[in-house]
MIKOL-814544 format. One record per residue: x, y, z of N, C-alpha, C in turn. Coordinates in pm, whole numbers, plus 50000, padded with zeros to 5 digits. Layout:
N
XYZXYZXYZ ...
end
This chain:
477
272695722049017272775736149054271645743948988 271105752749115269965757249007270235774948959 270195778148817270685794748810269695801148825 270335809848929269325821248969269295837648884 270445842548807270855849848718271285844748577 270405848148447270705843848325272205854748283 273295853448341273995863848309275335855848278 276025858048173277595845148137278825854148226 278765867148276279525876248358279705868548510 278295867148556278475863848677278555848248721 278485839548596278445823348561279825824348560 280955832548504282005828848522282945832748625 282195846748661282965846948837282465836048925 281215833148938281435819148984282385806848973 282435806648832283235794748826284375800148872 285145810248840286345812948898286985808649081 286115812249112285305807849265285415789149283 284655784249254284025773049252285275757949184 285755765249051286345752148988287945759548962 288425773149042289695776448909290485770048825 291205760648968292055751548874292055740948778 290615736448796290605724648779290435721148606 290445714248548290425716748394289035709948348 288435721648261287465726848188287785722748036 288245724747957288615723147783289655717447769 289515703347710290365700247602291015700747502 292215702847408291875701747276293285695047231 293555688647190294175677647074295335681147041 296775686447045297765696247001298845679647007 299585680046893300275669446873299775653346952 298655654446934297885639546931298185636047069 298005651447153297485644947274296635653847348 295695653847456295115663347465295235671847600 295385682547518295865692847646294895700647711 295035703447869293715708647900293925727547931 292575733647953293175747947990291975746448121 292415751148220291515754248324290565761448320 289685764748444288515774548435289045790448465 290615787648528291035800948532291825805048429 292345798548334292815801148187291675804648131 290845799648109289525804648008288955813848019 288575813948129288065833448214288885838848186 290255838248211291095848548208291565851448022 291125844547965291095846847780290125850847776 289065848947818287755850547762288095865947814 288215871247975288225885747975289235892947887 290825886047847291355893747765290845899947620 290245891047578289715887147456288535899447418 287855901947527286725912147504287075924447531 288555924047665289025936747645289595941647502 289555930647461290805938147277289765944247221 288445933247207287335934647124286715949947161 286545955047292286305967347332287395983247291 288145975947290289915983547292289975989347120 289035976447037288945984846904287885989746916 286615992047000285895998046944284385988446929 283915979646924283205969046879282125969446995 282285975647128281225977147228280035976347165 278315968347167277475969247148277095969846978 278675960046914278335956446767278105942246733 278495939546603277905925646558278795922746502 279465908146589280805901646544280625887546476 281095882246375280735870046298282275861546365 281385846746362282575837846365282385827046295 283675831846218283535820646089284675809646099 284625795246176285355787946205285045779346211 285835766046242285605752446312285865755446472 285545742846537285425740946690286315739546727 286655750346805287995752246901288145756347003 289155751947058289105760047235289135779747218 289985783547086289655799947091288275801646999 287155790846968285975798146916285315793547020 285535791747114284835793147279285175809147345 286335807147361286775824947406286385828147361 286025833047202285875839947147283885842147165 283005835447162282015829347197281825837147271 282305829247394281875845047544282565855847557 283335858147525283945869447494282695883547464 281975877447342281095886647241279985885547329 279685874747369278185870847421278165878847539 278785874947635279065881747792279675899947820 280435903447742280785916647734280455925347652 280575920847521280715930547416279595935247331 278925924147289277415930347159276895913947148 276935914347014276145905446972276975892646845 277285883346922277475873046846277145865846733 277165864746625276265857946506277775844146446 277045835146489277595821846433277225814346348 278635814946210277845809746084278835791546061 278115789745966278285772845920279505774445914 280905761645928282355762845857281975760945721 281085753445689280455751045497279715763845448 279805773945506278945783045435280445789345341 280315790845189281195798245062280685810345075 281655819344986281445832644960280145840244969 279375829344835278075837644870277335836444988 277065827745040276155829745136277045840245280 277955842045289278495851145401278615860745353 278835868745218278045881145179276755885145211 275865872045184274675876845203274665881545366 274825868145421274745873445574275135889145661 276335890145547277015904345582276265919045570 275315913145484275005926445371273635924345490 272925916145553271305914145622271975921945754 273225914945811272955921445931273945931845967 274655937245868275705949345894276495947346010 277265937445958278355935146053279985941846072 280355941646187281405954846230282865943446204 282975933146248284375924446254283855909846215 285075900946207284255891046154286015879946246 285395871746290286655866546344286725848346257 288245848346266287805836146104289205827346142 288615815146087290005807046099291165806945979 292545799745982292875799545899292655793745763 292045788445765291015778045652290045784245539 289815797545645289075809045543289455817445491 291145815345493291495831445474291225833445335 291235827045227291085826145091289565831745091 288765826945076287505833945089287335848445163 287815850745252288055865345366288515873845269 289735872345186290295878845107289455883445032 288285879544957287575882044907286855888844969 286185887145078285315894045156285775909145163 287365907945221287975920445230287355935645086 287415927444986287275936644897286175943244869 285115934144929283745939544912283495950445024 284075946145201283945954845285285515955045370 286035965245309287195968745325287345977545440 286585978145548286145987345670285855980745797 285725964245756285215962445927286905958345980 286635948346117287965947746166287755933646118 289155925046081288905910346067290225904446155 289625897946230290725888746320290635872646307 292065868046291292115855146306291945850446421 291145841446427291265832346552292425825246634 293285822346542294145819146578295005821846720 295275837246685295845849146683294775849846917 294045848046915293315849247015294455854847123 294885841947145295895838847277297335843947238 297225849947132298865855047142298605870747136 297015876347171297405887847197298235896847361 298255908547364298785917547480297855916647535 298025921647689297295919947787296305934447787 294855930747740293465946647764293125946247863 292575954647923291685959948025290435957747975 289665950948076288025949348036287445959548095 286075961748032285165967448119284035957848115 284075954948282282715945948275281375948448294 281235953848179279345958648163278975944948149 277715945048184277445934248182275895932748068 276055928847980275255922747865273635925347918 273145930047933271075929547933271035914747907 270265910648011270285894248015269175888247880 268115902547818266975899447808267465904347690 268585914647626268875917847471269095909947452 269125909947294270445899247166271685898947216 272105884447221273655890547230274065876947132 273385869547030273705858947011272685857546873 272945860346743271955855646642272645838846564 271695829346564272445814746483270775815946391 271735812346268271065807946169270485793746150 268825798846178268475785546131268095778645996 268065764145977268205754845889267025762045812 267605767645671266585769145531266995761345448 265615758645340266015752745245266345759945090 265845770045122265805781145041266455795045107 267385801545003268005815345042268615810645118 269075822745181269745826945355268675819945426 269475810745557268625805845682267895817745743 267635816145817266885825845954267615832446025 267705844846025268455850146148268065852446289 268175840346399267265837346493268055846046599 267545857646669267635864346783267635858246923 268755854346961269145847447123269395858047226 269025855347339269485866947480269775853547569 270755860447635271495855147728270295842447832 269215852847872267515846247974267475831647810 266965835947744266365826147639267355812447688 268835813147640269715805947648269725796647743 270105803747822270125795147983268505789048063 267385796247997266295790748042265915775748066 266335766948026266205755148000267185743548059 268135753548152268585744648223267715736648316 267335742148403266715739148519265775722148519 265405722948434264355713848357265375703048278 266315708048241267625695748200268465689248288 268155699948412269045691448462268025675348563 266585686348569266205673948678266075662548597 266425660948470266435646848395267795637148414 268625650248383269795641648410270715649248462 271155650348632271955655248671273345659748675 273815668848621275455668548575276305680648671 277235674648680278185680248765279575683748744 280775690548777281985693748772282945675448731 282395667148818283375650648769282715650048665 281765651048562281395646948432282705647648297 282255640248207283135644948086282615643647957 282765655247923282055652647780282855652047652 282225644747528282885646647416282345651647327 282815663547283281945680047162282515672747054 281535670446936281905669746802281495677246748 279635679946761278915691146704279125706546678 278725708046585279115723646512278785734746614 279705739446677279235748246758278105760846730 278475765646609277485773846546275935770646545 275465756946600274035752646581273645754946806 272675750746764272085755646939272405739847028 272405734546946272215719047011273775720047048 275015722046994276575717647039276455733947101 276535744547038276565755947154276075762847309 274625754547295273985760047437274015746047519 273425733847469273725725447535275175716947567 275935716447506276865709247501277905716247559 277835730147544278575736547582278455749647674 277455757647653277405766447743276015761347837 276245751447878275325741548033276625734148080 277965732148035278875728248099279065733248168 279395752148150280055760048259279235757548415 277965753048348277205758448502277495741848545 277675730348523277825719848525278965720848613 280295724948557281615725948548282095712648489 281585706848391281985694648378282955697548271 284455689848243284865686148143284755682848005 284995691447914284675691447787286135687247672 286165678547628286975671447505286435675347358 287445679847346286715687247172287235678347071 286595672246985286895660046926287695669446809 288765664946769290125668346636289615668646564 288795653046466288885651546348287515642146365 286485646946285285285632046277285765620646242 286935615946153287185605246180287915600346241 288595607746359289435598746494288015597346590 286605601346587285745604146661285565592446738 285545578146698285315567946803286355563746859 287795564946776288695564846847289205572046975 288555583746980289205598147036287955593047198 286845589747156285805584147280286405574547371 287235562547299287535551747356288565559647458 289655569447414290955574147440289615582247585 288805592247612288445600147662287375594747745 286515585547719285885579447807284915585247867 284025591947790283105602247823281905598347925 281725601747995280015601748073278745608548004 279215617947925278195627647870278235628447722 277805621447638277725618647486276505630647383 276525639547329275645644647249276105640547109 274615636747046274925631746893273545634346790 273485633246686272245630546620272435618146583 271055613646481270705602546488271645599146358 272335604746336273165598146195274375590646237 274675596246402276035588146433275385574046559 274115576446556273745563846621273625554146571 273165558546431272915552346337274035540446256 274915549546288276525544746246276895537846363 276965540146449277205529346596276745514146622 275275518746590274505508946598274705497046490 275595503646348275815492046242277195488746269 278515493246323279045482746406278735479946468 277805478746563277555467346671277275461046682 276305461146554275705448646486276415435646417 277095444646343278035443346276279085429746316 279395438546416280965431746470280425422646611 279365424646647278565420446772279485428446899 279425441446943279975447747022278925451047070 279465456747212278475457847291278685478147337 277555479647317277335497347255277815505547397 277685500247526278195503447613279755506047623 280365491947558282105494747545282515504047432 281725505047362282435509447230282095521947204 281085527447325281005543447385282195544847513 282885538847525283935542447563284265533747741 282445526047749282005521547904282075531348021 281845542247982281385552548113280105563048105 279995554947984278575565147953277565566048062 277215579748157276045580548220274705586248154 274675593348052273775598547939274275598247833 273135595947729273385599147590272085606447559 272575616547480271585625547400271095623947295 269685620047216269975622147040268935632947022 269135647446908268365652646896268895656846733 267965664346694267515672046526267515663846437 266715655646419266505646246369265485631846368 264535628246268263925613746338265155605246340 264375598346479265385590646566264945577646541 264985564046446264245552946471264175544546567 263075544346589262915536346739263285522446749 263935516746657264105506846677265355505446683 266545517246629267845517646678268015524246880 266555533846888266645536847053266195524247122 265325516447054265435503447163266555496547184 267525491347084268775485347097269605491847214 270235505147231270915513247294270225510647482 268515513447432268345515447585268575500447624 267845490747523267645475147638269475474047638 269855474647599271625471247639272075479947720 271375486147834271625493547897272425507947918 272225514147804272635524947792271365539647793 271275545247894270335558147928270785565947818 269925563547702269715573447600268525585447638 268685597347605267365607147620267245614347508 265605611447423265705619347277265265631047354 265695639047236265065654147270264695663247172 263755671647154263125678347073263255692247058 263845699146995263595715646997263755722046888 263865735446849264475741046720265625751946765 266035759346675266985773246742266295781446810 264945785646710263935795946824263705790546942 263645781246964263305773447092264865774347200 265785783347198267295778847220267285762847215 267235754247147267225742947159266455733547174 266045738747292265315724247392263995727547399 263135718947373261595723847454261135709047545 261725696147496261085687147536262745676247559 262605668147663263875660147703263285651647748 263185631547742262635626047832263415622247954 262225615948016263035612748166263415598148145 264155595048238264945577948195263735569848210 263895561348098262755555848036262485542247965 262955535848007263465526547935262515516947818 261455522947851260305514747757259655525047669 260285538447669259735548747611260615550447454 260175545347303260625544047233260655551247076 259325558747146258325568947002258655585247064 258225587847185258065601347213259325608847215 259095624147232260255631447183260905640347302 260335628647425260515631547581259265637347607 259235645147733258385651147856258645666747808 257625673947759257725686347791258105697547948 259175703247896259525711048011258805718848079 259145715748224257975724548288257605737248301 258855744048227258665760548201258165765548086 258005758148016257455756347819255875756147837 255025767747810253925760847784253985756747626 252905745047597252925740747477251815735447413 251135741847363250315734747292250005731247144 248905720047158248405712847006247715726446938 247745732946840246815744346763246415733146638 244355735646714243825727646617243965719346603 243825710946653244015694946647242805685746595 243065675046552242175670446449241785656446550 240845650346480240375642646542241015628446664 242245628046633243375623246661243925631646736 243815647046761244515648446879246205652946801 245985657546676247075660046600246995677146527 247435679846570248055696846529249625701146532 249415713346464251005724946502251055723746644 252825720546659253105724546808253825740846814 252855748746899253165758646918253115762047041 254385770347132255045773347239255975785647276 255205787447402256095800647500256555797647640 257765805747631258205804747749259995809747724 260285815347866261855819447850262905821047754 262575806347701263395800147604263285804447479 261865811947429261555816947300262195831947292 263065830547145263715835247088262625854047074 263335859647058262425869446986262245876246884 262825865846807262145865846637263435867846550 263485869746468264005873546314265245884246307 265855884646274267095898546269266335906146172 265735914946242265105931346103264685924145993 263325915546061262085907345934260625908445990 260355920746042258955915946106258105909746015 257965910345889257225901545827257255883745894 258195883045862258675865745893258385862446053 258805872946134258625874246274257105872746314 256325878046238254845880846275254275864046241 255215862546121254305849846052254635831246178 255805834346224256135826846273255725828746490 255675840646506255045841246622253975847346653 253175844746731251475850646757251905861146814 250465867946843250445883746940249975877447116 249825860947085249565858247267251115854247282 252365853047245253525851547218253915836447200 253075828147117253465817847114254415815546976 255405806446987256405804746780255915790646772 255465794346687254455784246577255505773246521 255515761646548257065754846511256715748146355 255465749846307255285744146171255735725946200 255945721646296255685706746344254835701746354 254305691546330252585683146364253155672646443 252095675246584252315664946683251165662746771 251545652846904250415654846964251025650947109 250115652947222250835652947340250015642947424 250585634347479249565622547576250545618847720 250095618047794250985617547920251845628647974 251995640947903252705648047894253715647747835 253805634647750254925637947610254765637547488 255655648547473254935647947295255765641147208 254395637747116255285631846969254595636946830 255995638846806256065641946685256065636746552 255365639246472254855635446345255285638446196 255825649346220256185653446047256035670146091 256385678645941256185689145900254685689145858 254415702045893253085711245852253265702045661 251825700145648252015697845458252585712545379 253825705745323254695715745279253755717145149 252965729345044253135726244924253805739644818 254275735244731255025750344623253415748644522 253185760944532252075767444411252965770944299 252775764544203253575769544071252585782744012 253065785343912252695799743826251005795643771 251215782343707250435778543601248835774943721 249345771243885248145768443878248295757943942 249105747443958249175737844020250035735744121 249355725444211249865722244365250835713844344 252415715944428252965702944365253255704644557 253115687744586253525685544714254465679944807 255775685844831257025677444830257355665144863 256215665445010256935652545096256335636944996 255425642744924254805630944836256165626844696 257345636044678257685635944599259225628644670 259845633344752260205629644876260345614844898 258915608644926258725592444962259385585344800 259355588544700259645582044589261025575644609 262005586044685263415582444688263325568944826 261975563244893262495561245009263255548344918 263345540544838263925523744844265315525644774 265565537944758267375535744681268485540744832 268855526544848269565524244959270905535944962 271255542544855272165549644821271785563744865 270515562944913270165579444977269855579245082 270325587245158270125589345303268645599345348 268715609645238267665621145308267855627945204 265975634845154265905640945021264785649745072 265515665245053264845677245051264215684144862 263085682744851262195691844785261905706444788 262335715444697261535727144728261835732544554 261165745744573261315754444480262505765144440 262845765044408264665773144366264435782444186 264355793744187264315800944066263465796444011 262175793644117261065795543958261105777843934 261545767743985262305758243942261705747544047 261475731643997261335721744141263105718044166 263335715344269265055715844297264985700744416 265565694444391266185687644518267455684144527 267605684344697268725681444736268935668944776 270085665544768269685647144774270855643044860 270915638244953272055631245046272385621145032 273875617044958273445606044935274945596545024 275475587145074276315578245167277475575045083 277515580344988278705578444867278805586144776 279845587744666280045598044545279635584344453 278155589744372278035583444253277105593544143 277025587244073276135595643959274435589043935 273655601244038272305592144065271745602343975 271755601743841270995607043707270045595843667 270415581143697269605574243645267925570843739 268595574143916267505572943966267035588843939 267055600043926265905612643909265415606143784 265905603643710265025599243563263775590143606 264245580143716263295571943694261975574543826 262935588743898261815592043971260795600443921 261305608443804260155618543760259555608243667 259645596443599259315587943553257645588843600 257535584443715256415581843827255835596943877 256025609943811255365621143831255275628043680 253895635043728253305641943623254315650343553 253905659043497254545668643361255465676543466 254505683443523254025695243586254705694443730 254905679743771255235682043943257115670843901 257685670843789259275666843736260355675943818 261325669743903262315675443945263125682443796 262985695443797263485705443749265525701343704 265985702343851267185706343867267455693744042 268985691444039268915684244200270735691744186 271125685144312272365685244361272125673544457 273445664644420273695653544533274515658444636 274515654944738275595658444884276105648144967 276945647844971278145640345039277185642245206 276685626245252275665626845385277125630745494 276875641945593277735643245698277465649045805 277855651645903277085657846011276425672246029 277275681245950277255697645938275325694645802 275395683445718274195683445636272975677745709 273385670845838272205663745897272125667246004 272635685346019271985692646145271085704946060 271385703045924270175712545844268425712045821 
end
């Protein structure tokens, strides 16, 4: 289907039209899964924005602070399609960092699960004035009256924070056009329709489980299964039997070592109805995408950031294609800036899909997008056939006080041979060298920093670290 209006108002009178009865969302309620139709969901989603209007909230800024649920979908379009402006934060983000967020973008309500109320409470005291609603609570309100204004396709109606390593993430500015731009170009890769079924694990709050996974269903109409618990997750596939799989490379990764493992065959143990699989935010090793594709499973990597709503690059079925980060979309222009003898530069790109900048930072805004309107992705890549691949980050380096260059990713490679780490971020924190360290188990890795600053100068010694429990919400950062 191709959209001719970037608008979630008139995407769902369509569907109303097109799919009413038929069932749209899953979700899990005494260990089985119950569905709600496309005319249950419209018809929450419009109650939902009438309340949100009914207090008052027309053309404000609503936070949703939850896990993935069938009411942080209502709730989702609800804000996005009628009301103002959506801002979706981590379920792992603590006190401080959702103060901070609170205090950057002056927010009016904040809608929260039960899981937060302990922290909220707190919140309460600091801003004892906005409105705070449980999520819960969605579907057991009275019946509002909407008014269906309909959202400026081309305003904010949607800020997600992107992945920092330092401070508060990014407060990345989405419009409804940006969002949906990138269908068109997704779909001629891989065609999806109303019989599809998908299985959502991903954090809705990121662009990859929110725009793709989920708001390209509606126009799809395909079936969506919201996975319970990450660890019923392969169980819950086998039970659901998906056609439409989105993942990063940490759960392929994990697939691929039972299969090895146990000698299964990756087709059954995706449930045997897989017509696509997705892997994106993340390097993908090509030698776990060769396994998947030669066993006949249509994997498609894909490349984008949040400014990008997601997507800039998807390949086409490919079966010998094992490095690239797909085919650039045909609505994306994109180019190499400066490229070196090799044909290697920043990938920087415009088109629909680009965000328009920063929540109230033109500094950061300016630095990250040109005046010909291209966002500078700080990626090094290069493009041949029309697909690009990608290489690494721009050379990250922290200038200390004294004078010296210290350069992370060089500090970075030290951790690659302790099998006990998954992924190790470098940066600067108070004045301080800091890393974060991912590691596949709870242990006490004091003896490997010792023996990594061992092998570095005075001057370039991890300061300070924190280890982290490797999981999916850390390996979409």
């Amino acid at each position: 289907m191709k959209l001719d209006n970037y608008n979630i108002k008139d995407l769902l009178n369509l569907n109303m039209e097109r799919f009413e009865n038929e069932p749209f969302i899953y979700e899990k309620i005494n260990d089985n899964f119950i569905p709600h139709t496309h005319k249950q969901f419209i018809n929450d989603v419009h109650n939902f924005a009438g309340y949100l209007q009914h207090l008052g909230l027309q053309n404000k800024k609503i936070v949703i602070y939850a896990e993935n649920s069938y009411n942080y979908m209502v709730a989702d379009l609800a804000v996005m399609g009628y009301v103002g402006i959506c801002a979706t934060i981590s379920k792992e983000w603590g006190l401080f960092d959702l103060s901070n967020a609170m205090e950057l973008l002056k927010i009016d309500a904040i809608i929260y699960s039960d899981s937060k109320k302990d922290i909220i409470s707190k919140i309460k005291e600091k801003y004892p004035n906005i409105f705070y609603i449980p999520i819960e609570d969605i579907l057991k309100l009275e019946k509002y009256n909407l008014d269906e204004n309909t959202i400026n396709p081309d305003s904010c109606c949607k800020i997600i924070f992107s992945s920092g390593t330092t401070g508060l993430p990014k407060p990345v500015m989405l419009s409804q056009k940006n969002m949906f731009a990138n269908w068109d170009n997704l779909y001629k890769r891989a065609p999806m329709n109303h019989t599809d079924i998908c299985y959502l694990f991903l954090p809705l709050n990121h662009t990859y489980a929110g725009i793709c996974n989920f708001l390209y269903s509606l126009i799809a109409g395909m079936s969506i299964y919201l996975c319970s618990s990450t660890s019923k997750m392969f169980d819950e596939i086998q039970e659901v039997r998906p056609t439409v799989f989105c993942a990063v490379p940490l759960i392929y990764e994990r697939l691929y070592s039972v299969c090895i493992q146990n000698k299964l065959d990756p087709k059954l143990a995706l449930g045997g109805n897989i017509k696509y699989l997705f892997c994106g935010g993340a390097y993908f090793d090509p030698k776990i995408r060769e396994f998947f594709k030669t066993n006949g499973l249509n994997l498609y990597e894909a490349y984008g950031l949040t400014e990008t709503s997601s997507l800039i690059t998807v390949e086409y079925s490919n079966k010998d294609d094992f490095h690239s980060v797909g085919t650039i979309f045909e609505n994306i222009d994109l180019k190499i800036e400066n490229p070196d003898e090799k044909g290697i530069g920043e990938i920087i790109v415009k088109g629909d899909n680009i965000s328009n900048g920063y929540f109230e930072n033109e500094e950061l805004t300016n630095k990250a997008y040109d005046k010909d309107g291209y966002f500078h992705t700080g990626d090094l890549g290069y493009v041949e056939n029309n697909k690009l691949f990608v290489i690494g980050r721009k050379k990250r380096i922290i200038l200390l006080s004294n004078g010296e260059n210290i350069f992370p990713d060089d500090i970075e490679k030290l951790f690659n041979d302790y099998k006990i780490i998954n992924k190790v971020k470098v940066y600067e924190k108070n004045k301080n060298i800091f890393a974060s360290i991912f590691v596949n188990e709870k242990t006490d890795i004091s003896n490997i920093i010792e023996e990594v600053n061992s092998k570095l100068p005075k001057y370039a010694k991890i300061d300070d670290y924190e280890a982290i429990q490797d999981n999916i919400e850390s390996r979409m950062k």
